[in-house]
N, CA and C atoms as an extended XYZ file, in Angstrom:
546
Properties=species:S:1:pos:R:3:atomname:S:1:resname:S:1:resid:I:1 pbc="F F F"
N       104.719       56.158       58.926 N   UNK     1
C       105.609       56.935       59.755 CA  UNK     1
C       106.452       56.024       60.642 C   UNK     1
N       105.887       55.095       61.418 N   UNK     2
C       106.386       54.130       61.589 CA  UNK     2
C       107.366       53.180       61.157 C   UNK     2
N       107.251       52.851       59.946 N   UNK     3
C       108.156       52.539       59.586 CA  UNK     3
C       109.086       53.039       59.175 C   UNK     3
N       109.204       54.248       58.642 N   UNK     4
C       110.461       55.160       58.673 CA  UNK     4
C       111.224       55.023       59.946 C   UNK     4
N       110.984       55.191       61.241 N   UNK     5
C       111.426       55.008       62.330 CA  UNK     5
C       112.354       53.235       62.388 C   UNK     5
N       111.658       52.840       62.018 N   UNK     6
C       112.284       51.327       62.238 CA  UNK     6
C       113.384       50.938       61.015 C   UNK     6
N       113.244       51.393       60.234 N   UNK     7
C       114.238       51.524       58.681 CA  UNK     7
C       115.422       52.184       59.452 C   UNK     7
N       115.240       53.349       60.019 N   UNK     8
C       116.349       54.157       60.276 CA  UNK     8
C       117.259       53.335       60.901 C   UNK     8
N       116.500       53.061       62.748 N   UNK     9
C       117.490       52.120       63.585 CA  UNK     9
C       117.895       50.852       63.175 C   UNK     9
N       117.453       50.379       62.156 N   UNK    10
C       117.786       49.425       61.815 CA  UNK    10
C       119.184       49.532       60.941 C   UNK    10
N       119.354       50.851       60.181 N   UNK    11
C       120.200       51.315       59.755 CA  UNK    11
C       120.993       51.580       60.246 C   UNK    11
N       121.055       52.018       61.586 N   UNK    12
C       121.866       52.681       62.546 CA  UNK    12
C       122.343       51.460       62.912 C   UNK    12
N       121.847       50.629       63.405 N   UNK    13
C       122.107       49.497       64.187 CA  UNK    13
C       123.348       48.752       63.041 C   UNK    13
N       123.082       48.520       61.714 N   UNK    14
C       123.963       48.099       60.622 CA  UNK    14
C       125.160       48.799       60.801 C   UNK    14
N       125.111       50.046       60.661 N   UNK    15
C       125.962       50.796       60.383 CA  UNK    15
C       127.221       50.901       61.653 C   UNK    15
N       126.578       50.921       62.864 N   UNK    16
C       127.689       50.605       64.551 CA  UNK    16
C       127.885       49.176       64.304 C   UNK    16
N       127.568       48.593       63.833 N   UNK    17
C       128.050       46.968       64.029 CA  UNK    17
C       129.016       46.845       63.249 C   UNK    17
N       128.704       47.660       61.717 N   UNK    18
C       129.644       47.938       60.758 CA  UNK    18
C       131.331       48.288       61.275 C   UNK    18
N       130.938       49.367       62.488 N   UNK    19
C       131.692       50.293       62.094 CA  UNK    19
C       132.752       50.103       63.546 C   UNK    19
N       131.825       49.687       64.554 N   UNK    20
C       132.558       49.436       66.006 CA  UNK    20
C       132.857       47.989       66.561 C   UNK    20
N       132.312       46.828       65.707 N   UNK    21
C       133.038       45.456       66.164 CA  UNK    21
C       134.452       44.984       65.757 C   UNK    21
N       134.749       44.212       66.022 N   UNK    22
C       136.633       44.177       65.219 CA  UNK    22
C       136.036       42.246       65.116 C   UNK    22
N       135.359       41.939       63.764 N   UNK    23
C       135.846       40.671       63.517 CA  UNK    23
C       136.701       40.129       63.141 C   UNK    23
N       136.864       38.733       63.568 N   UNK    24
C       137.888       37.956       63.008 CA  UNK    24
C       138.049       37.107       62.330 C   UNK    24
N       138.567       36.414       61.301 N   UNK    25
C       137.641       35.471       59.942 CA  UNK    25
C       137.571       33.754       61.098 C   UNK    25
N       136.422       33.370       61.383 N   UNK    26
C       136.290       31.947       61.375 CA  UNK    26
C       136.149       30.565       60.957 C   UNK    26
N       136.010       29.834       61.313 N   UNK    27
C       136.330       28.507       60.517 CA  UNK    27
C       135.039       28.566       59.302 C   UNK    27
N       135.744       28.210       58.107 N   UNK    28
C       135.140       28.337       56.996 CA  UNK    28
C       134.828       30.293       56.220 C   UNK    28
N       135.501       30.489       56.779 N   UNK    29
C       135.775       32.370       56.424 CA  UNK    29
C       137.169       32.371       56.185 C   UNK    29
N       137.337       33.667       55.001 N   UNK    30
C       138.306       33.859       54.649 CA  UNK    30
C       138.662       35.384       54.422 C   UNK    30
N       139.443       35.957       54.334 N   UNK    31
C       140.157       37.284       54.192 CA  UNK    31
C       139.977       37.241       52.434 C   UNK    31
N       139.302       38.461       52.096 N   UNK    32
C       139.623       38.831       50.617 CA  UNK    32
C       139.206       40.119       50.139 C   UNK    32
N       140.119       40.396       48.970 N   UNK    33
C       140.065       41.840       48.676 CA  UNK    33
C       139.285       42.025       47.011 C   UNK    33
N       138.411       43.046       47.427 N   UNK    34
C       137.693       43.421       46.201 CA  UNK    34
C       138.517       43.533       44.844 C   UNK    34
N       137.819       42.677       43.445 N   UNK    35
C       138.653       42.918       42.506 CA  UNK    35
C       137.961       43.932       41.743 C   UNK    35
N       136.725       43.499       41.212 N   UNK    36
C       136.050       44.104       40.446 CA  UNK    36
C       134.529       44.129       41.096 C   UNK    36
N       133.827       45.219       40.552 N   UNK    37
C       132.419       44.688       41.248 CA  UNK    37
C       131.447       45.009       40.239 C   UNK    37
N       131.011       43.672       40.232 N   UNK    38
C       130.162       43.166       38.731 CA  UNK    38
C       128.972       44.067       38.517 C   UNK    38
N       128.198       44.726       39.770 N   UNK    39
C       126.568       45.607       40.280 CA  UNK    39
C       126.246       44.039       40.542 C   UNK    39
N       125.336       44.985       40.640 N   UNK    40
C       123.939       44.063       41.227 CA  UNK    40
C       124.387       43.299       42.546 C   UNK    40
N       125.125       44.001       43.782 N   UNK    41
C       126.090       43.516       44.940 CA  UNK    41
C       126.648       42.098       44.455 C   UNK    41
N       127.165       42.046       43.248 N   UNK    42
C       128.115       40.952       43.656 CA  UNK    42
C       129.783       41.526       43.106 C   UNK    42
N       130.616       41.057       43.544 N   UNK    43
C       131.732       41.335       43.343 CA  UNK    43
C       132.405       40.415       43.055 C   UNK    43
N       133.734       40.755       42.331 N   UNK    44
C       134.918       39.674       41.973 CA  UNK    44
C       135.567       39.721       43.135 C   UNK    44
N       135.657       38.856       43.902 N   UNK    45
C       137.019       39.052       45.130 CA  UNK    45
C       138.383       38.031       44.919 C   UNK    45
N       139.062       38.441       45.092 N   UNK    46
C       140.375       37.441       45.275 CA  UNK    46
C       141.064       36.781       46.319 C   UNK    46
N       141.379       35.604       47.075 N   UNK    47
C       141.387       35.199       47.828 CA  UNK    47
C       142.841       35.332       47.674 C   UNK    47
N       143.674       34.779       49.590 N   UNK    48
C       145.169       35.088       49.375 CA  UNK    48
C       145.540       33.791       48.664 C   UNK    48
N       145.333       32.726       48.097 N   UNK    49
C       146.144       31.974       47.510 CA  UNK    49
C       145.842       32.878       46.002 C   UNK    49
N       145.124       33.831       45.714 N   UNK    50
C       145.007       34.370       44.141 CA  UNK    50
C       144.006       33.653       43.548 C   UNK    50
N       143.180       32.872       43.975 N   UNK    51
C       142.050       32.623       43.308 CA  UNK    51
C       140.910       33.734       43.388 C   UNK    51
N       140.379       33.797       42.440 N   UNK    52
C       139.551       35.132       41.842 CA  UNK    52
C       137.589       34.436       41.990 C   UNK    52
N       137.237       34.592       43.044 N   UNK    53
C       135.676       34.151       42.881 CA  UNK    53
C       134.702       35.224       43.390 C   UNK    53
N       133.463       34.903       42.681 N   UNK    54
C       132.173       36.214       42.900 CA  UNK    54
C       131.822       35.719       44.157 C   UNK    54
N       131.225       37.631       44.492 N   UNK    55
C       130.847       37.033       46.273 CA  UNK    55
C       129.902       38.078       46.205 C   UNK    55
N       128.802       37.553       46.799 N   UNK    56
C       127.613       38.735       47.116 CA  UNK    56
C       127.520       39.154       48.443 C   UNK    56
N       127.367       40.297       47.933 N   UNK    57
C       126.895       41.827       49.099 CA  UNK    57
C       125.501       41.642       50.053 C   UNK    57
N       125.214       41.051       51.135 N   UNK    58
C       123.784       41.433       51.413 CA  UNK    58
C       123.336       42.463       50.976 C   UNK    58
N       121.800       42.270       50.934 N   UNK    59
C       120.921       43.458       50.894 CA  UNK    59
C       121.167       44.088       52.292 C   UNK    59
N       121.270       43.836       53.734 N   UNK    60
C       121.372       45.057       54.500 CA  UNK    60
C       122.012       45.949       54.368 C   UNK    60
N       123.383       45.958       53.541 N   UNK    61
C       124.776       46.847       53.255 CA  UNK    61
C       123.744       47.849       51.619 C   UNK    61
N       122.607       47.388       51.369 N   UNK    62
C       122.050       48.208       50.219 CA  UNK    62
C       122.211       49.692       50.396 C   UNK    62
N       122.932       50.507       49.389 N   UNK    63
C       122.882       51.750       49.448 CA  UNK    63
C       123.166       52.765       51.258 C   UNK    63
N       123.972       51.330       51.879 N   UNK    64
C       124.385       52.568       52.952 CA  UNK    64
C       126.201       52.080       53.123 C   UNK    64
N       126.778       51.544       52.246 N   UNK    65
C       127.733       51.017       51.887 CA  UNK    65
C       128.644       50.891       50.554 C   UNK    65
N       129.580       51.821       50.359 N   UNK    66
C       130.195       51.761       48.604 CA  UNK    66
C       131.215       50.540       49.001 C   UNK    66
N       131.910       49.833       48.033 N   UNK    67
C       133.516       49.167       48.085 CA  UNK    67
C       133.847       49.741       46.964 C   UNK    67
N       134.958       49.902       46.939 N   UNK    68
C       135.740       50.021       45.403 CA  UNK    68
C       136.957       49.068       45.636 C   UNK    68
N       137.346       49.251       44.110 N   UNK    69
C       138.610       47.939       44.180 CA  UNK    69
C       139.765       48.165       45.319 C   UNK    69
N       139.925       47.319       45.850 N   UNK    70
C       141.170       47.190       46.817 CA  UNK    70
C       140.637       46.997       48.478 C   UNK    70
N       139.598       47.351       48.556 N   UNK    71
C       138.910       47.106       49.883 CA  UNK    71
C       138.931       46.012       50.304 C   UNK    71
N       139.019       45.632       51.653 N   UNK    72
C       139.283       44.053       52.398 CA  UNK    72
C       137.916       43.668       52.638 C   UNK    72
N       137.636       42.281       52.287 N   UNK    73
C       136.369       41.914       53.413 CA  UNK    73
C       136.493       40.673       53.895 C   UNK    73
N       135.427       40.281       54.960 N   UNK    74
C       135.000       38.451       55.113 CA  UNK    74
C       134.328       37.850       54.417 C   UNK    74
N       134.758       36.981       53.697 N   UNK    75
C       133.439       36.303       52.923 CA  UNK    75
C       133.663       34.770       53.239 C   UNK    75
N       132.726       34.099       53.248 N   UNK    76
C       131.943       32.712       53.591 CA  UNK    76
C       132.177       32.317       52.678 C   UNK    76
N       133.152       31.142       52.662 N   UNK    77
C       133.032       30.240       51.411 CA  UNK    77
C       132.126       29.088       51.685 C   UNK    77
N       131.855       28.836       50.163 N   UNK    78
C       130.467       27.724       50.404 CA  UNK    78
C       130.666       26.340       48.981 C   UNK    78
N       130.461       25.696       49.428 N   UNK    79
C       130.849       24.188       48.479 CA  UNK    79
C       130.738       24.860       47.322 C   UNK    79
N       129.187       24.683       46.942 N   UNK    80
C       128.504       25.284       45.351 CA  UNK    80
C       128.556       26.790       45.413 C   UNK    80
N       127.246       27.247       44.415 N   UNK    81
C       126.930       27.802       43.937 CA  UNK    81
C       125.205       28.283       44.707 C   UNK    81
N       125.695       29.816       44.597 N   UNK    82
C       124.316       29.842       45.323 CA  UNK    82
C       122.986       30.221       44.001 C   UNK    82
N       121.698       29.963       45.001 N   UNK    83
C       120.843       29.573       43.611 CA  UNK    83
C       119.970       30.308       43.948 C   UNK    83
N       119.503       31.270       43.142 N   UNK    84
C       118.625       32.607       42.843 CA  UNK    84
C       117.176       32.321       43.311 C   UNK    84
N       116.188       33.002       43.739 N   UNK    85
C       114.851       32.724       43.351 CA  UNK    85
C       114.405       31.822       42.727 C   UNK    85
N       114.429       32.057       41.357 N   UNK    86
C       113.939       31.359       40.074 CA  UNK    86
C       114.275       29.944       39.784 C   UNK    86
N       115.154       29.928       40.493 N   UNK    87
C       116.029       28.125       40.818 CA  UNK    87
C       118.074       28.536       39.865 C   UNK    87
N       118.374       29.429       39.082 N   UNK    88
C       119.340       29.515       39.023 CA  UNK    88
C       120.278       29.735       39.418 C   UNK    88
N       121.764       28.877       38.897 N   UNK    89
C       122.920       29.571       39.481 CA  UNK    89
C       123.587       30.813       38.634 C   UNK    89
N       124.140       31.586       39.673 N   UNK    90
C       124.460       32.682       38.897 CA  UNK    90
C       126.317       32.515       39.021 C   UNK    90
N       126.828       32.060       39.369 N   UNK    91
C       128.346       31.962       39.746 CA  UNK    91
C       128.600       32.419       40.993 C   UNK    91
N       127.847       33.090       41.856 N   UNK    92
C       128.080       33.546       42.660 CA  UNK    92
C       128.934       32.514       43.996 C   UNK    92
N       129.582       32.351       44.469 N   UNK    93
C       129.980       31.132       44.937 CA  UNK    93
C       130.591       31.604       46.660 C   UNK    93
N       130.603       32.597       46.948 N   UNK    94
C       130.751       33.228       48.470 CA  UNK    94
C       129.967       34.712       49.033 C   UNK    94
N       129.898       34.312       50.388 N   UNK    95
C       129.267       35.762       50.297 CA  UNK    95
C       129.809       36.738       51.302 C   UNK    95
N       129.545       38.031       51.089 N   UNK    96
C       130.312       38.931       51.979 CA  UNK    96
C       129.828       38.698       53.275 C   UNK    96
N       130.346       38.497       54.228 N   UNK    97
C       130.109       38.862       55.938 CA  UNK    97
C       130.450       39.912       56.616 C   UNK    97
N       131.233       40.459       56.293 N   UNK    98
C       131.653       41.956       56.727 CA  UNK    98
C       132.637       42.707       55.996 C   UNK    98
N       132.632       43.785       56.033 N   UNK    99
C       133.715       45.020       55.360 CA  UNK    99
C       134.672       44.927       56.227 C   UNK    99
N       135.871       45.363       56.069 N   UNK   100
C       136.905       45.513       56.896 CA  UNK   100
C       137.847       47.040       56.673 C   UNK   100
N       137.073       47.746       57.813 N   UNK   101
C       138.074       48.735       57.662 CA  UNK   101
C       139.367       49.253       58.466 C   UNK   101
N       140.057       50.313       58.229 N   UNK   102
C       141.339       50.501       58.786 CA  UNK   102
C       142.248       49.804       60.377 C   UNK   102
N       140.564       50.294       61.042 N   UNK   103
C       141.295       49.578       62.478 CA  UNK   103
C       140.972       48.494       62.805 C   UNK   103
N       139.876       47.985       61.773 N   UNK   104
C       139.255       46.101       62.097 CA  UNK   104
C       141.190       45.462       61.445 C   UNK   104
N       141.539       46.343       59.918 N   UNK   105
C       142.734       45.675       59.425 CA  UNK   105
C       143.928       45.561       60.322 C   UNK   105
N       144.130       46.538       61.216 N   UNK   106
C       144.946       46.620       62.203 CA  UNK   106
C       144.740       45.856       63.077 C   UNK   106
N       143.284       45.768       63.626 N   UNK   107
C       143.133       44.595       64.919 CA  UNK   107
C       143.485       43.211       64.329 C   UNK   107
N       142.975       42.797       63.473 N   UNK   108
C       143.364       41.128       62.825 CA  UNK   108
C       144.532       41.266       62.517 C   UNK   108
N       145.350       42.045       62.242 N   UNK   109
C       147.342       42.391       61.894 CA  UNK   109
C       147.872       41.420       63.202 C   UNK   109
N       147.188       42.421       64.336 N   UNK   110
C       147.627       42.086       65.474 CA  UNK   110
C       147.538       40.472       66.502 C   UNK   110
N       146.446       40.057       65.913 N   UNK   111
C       145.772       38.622       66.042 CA  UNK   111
C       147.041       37.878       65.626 C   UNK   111
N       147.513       38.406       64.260 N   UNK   112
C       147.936       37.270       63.651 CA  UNK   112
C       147.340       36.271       62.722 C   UNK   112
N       146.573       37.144       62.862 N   UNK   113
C       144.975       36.053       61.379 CA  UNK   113
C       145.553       36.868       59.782 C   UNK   113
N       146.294       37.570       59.803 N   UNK   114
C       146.578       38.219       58.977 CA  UNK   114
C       146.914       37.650       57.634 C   UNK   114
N       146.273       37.696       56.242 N   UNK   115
C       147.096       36.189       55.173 CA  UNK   115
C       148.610       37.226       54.995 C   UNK   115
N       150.189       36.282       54.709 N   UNK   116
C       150.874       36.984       54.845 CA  UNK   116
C       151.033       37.021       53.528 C   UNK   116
N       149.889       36.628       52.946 N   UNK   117
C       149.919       37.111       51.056 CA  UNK   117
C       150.174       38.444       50.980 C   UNK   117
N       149.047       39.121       51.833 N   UNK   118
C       148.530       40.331       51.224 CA  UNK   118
C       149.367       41.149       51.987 C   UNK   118
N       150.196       41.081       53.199 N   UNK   119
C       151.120       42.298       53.784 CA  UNK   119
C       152.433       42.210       52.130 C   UNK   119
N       152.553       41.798       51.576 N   UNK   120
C       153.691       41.504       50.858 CA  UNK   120
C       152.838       42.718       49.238 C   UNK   120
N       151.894       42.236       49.413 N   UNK   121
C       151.157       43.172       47.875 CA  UNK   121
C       150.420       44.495       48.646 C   UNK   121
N       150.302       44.052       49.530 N   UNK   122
C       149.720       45.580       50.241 CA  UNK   122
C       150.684       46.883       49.869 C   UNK   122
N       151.633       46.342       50.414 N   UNK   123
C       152.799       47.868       50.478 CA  UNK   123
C       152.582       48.151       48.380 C   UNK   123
N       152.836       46.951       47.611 N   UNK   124
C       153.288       47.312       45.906 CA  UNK   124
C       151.807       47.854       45.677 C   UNK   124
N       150.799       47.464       46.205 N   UNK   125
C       149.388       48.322       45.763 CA  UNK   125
C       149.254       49.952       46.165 C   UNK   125
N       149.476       49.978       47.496 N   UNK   126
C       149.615       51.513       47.710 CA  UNK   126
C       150.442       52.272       47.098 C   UNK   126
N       152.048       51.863       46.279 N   UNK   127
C       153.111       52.353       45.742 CA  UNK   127
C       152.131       52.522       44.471 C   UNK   127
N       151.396       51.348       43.870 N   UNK   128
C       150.882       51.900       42.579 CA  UNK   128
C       149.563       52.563       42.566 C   UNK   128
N       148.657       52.688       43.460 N   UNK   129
C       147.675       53.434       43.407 CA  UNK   129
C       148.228       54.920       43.761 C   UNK   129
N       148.925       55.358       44.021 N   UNK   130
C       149.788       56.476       44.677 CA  UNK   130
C       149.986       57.262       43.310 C   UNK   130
N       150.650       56.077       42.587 N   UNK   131
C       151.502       56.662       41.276 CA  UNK   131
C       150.394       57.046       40.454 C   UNK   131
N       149.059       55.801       39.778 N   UNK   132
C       147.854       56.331       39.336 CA  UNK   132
C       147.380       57.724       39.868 C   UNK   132
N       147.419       58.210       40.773 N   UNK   133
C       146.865       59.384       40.687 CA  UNK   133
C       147.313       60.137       41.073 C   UNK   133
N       148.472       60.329       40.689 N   UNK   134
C       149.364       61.296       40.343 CA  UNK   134
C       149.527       61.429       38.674 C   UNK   134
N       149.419       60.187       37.795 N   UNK   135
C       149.562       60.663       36.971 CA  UNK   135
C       148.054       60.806       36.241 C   UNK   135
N       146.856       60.434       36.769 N   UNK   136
C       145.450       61.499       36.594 CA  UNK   136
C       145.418       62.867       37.133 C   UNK   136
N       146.093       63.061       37.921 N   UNK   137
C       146.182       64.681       38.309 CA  UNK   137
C       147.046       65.373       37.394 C   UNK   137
N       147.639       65.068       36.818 N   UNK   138
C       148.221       65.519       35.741 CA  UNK   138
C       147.681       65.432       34.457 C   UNK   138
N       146.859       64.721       34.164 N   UNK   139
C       146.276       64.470       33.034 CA  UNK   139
C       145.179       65.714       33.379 C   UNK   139
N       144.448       65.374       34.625 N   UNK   140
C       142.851       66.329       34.211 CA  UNK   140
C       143.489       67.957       34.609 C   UNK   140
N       144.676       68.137       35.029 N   UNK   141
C       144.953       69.356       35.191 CA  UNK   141
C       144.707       70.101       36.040 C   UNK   141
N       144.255       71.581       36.601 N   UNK   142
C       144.166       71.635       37.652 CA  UNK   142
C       143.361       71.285       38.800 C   UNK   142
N       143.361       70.791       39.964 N   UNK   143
C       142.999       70.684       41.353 CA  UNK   143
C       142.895       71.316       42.065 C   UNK   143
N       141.659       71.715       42.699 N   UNK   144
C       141.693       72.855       43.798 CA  UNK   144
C       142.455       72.466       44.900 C   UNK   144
N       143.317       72.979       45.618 N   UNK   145
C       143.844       72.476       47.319 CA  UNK   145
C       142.837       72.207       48.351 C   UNK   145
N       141.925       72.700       48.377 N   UNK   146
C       140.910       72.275       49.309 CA  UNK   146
C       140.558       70.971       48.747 C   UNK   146
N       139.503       70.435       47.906 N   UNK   147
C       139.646       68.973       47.375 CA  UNK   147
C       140.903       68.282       47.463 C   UNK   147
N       142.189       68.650       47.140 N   UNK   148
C       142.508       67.556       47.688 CA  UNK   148
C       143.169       67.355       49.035 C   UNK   148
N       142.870       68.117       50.174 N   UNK   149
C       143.001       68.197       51.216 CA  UNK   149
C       142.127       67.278       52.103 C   UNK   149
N       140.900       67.493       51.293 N   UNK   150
C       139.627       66.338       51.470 CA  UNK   150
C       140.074       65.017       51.097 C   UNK   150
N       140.249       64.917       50.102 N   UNK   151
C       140.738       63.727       49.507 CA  UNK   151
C       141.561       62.607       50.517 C   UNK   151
N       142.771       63.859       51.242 N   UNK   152
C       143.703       62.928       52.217 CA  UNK   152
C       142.926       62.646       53.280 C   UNK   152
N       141.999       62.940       53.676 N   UNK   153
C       141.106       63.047       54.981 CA  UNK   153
C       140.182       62.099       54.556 C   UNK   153
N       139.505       61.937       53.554 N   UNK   154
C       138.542       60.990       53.139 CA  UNK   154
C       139.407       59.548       52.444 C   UNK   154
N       140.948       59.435       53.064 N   UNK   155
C       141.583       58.069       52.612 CA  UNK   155
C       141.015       56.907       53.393 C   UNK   155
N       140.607       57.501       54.802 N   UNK   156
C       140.093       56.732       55.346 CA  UNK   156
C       138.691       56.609       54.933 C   UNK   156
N       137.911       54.829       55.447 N   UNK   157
C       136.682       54.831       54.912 CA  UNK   157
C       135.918       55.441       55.542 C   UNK   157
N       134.934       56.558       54.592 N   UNK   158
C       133.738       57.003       54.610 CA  UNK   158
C       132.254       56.587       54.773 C   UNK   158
N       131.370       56.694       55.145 N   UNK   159
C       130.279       56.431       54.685 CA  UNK   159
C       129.298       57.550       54.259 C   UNK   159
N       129.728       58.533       54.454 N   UNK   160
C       129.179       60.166       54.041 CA  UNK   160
C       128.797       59.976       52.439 C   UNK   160
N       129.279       58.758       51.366 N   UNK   161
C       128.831       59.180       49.876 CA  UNK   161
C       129.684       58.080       49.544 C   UNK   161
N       129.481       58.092       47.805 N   UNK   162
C       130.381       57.395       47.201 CA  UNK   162
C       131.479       57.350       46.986 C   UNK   162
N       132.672       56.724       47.781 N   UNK   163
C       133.587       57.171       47.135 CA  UNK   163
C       134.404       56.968       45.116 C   UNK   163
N       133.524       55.996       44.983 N   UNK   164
C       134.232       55.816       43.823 CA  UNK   164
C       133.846       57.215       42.920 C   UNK   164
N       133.030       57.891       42.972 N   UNK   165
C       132.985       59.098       42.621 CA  UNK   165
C       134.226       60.095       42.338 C   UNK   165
N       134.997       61.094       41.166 N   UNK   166
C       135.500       61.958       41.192 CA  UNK   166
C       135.372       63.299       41.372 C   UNK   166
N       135.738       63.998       41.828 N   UNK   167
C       135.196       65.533       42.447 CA  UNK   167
C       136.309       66.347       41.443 C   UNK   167
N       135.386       67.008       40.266 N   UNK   168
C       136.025       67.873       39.110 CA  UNK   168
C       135.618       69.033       39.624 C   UNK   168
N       136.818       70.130       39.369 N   UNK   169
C       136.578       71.898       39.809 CA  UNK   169
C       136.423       72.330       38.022 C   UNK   169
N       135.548       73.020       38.197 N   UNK   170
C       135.003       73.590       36.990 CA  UNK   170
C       135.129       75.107       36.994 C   UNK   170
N       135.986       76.126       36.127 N   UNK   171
C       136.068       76.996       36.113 CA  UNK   171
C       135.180       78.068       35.352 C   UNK   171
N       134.010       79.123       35.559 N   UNK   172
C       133.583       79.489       34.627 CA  UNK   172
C       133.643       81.189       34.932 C   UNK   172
N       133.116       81.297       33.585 N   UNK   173
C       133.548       82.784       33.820 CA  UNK   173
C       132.010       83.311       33.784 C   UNK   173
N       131.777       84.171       35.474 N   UNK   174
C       130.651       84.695       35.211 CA  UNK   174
C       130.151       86.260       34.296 C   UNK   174
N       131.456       86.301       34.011 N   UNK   175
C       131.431       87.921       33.089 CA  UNK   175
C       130.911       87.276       31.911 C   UNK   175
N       131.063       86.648       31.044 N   UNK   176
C       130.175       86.330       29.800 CA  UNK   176
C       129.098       86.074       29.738 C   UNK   176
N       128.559       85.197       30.613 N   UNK   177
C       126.758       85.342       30.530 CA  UNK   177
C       126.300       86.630       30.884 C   UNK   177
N       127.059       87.169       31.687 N   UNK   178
C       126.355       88.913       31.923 CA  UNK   178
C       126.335       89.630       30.524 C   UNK   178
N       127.553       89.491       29.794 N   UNK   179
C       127.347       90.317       28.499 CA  UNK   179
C       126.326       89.692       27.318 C   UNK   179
N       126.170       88.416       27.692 N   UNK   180
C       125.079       87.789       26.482 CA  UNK   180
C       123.865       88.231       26.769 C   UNK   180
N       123.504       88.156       28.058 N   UNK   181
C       122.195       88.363       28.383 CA  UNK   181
C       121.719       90.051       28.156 C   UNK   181
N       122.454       90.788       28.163 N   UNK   182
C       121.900       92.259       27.745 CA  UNK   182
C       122.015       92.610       26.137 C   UNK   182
């Protein structure tokens, strides 16, 4: 029982540090945005000169934390390669230090720590993620207005669920199972 109690605040405690500090990248830290994410918390990130290297997720961010592609974070660059348990390297070669969300991106804008890589691809990423789903909403057909009313409200980051998840409206008709069943 006890330890349920201490799991939680400890969670809690992750989650306000997460959510209410405004870091700033320091010497030997760098600004980078999620490319791909391999599981097993490691991810492809891309740095602003465009180099593409894996970076692992702590275990504290386990299951109370999604990224999907395009998300900002800090990650620690490190000479090598970090080396597993067992004595292997896995490629992994930086690791995440923090998530960065909307108003941490705004506070470092304002610093001036900002890479001026990414204000330049920022704006052409939102123009094309915009366009992607618009033309999946057209493909899967109809959308309830309430979902995607949610949708604009949940642009900002969540921690309520996954977002990489899609939310499909399913139409059925309850008059036919009534007539099968008699």
């Amino acid at each position: 029982m006890s330890f349920q109690k201490r799991k939680s605040a400890y969670r809690k405690g992750v989650t306000s540090s997460l959510m209410d500090e405004y870091p700033v990248p320091k010497e030997g830290e760098s600004i980078a945005r999620i490319s791909i994410g391999r599981g097993g918390n490691v991810f492809e990130v891309e740095l602003p000169n465009g180099e593409k290297q894996l970076a692992l997720l702590p275990t504290k961010f386990n299951k109370l934390i999604w990224m999907k592609r395009g998300d900002y974070v800090i990650v620690t660059e490190s000479e090598g390669q970090f080396t597993t348990a067992s004595g292997k390297q896995n490629g992994v070669s930086s690791l995440i230090e923090h998530i960065l969300m909307k108003d941490q991106i705004h506070h470092i804008k304002k610093e001036g720590l900002w890479p001026k890589e990414w204000e330049e691809s920022e704006s052409v990423a939102v123009e094309k993620v915009v366009e992607d789903d618009e033309e999946e909403e057209d493909e899967e057909g109809k959308v309830k207005e309430e979902e995607s009313d949610e949708e604009d409200s949940d642009s900002d980051f969540s921690l309520e669920g996954n977002p990489n998840r899609r939310r499909f409206y399913v139409e059925s008709d309850d008059d036919d199972d009534d007539d099968e069943s008699d």
